[in-house]
C-alpha atoms as an extended CHARMM CRD file, in Angstrom:
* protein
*
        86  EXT
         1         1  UNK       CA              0.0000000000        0.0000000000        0.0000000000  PROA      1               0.0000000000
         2         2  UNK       CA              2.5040000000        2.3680000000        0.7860000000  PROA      2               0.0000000000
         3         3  UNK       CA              4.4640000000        1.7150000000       -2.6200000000  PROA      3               0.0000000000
         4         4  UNK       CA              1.2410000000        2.4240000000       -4.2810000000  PROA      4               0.0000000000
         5         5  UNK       CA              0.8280000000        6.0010000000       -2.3220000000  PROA      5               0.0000000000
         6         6  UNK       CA              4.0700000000        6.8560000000       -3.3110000000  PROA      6               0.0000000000
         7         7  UNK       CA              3.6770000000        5.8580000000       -7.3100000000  PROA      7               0.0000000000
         8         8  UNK       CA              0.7430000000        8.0180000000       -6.7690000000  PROA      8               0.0000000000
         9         9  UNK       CA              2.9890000000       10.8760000000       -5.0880000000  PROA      9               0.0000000000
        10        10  UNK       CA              5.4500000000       10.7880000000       -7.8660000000  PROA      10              0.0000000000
        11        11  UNK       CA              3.1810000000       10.8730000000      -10.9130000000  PROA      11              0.0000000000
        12        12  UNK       CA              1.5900000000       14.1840000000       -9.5070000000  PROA      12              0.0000000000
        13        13  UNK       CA             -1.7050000000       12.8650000000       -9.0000000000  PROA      13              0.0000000000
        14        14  UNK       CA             -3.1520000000       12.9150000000       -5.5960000000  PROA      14              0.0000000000
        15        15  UNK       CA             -6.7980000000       12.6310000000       -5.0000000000  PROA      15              0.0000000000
        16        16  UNK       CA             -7.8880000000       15.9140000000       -6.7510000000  PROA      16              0.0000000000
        17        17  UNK       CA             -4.1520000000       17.7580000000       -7.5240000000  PROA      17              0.0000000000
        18        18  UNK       CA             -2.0540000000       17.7130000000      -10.3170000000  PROA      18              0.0000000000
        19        19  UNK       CA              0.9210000000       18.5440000000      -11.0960000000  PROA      19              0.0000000000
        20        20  UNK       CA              2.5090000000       19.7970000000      -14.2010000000  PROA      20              0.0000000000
        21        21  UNK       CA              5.6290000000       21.0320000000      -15.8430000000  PROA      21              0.0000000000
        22        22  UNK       CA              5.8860000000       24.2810000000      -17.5560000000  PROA      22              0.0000000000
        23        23  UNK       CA              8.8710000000       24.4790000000      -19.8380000000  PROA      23              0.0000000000
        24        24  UNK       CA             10.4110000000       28.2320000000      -19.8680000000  PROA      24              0.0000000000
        25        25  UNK       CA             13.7470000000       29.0390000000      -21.6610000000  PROA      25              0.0000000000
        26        26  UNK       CA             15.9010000000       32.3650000000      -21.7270000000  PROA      26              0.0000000000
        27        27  UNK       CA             15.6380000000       33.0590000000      -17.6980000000  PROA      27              0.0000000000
        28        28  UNK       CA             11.6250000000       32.5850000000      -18.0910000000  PROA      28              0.0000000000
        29        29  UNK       CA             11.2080000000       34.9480000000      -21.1430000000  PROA      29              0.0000000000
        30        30  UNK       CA             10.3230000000       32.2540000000      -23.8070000000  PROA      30              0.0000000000
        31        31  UNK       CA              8.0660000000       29.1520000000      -23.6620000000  PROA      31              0.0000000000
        32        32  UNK       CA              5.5540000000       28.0770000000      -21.1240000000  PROA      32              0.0000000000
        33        33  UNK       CA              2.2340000000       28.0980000000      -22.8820000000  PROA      33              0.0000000000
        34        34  UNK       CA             -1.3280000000       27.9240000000      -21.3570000000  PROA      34              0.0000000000
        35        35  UNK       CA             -2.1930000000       25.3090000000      -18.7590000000  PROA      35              0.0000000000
        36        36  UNK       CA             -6.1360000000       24.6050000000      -19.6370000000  PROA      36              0.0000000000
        37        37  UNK       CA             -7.5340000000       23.6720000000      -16.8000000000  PROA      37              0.0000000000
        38        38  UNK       CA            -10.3520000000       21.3620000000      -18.3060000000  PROA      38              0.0000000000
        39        39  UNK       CA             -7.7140000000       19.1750000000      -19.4850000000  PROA      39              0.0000000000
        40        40  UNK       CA             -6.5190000000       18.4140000000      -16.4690000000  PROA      40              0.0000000000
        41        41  UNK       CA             -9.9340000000       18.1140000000      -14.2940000000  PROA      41              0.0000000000
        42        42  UNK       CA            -12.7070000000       16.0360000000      -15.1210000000  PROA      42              0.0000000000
        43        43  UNK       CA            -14.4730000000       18.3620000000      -13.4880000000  PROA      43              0.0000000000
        44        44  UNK       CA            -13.4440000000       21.4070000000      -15.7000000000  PROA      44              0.0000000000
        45        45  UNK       CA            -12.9590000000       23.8320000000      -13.1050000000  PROA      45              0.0000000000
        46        46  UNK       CA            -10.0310000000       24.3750000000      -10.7520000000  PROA      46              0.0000000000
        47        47  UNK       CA            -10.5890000000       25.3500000000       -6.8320000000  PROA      47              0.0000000000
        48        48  UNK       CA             -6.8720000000       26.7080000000       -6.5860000000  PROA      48              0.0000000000
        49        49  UNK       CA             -3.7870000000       27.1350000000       -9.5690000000  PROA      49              0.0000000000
        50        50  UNK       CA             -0.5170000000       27.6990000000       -8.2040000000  PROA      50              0.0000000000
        51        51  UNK       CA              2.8770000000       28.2360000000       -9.8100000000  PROA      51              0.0000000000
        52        52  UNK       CA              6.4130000000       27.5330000000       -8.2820000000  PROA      52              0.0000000000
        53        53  UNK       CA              9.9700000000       26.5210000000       -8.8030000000  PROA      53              0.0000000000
        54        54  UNK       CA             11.5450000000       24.3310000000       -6.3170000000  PROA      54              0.0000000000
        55        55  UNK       CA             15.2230000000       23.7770000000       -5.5410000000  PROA      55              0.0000000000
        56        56  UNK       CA             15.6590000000       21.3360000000       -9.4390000000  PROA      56              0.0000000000
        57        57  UNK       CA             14.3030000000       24.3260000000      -11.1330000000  PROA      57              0.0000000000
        58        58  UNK       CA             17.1480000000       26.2990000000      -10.0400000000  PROA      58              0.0000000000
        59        59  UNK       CA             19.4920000000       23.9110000000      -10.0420000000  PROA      59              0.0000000000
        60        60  UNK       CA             19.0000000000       23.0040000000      -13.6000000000  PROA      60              0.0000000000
        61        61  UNK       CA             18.6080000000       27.1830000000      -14.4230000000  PROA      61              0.0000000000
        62        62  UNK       CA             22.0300000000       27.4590000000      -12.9710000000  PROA      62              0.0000000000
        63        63  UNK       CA             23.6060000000       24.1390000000      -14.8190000000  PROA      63              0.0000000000
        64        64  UNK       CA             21.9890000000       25.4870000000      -18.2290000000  PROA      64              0.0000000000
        65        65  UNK       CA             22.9490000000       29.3740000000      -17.5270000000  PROA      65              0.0000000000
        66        66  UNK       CA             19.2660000000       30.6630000000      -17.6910000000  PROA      66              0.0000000000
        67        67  UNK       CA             18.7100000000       28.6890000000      -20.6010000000  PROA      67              0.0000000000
        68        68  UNK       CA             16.2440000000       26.3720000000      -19.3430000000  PROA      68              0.0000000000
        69        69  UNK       CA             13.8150000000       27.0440000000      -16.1750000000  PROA      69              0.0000000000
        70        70  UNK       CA             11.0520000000       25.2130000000      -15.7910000000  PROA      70              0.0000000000
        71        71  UNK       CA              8.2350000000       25.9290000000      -13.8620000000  PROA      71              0.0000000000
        72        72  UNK       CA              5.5000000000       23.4980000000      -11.6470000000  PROA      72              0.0000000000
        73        73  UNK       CA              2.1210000000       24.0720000000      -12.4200000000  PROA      73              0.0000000000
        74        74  UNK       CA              0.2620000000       22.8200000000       -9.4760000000  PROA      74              0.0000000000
        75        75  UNK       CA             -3.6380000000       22.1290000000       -9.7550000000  PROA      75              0.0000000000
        76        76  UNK       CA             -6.2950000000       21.5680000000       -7.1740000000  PROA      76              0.0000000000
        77        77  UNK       CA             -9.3510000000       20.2390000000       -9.0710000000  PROA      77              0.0000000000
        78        78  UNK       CA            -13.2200000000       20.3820000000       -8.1780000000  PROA      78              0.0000000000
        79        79  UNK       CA            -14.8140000000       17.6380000000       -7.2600000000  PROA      79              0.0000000000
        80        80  UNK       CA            -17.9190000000       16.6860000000      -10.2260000000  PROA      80              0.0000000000
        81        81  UNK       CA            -20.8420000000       16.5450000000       -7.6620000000  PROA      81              0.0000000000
        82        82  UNK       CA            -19.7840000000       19.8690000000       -6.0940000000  PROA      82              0.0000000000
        83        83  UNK       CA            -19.5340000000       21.6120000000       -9.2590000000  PROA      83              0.0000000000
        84        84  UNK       CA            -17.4390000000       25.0900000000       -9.8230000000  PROA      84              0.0000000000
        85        85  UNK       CA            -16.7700000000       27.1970000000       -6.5210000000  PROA      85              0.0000000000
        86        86  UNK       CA            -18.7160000000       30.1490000000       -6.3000000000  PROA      86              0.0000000000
């Protein structure tokens, strides 16, 4: 059970959040795109979107010179019966 909690944990799918990667290139100036939120729900609709870098992000900005930075994308879903928040 607990290998199968963290397969979950690692494929960015928890219950209702996602994760995704955002691909950005020239310190963040190029790339990245549109993150449409009823591909990633079922629902359609998003209760909270949130967008980070962690520690790897920098790490691999640095390594690349500001080349590459990527960005997480992270996605709380709504539930279908509850329907879009208010």
């Amino acid at each position: 059970m607990l290998w199968i909690g963290f397969a979950a944990l690692l494929s960015g799918c928890v219950g209702t959040q996602r994760e995704l990667w955002v691909h950005r290139y020239a310190f963040g100036l190029f790339g990245g795109g549109a993150v449409d939120v009823r591909d990633v729900c079922a629902s359609g609709h998003a209760r909270q979107l949130r967008i980070s870098r962690n520690f790897e992000s920098y790490l691999l900005a640095l390594v690349t010179l500001g080349v590459y930075l990527p960005h997480q994308v992270h996605v709380e879903c709504v539930e279908r019966e509850g329907g879009p928040p208010p």
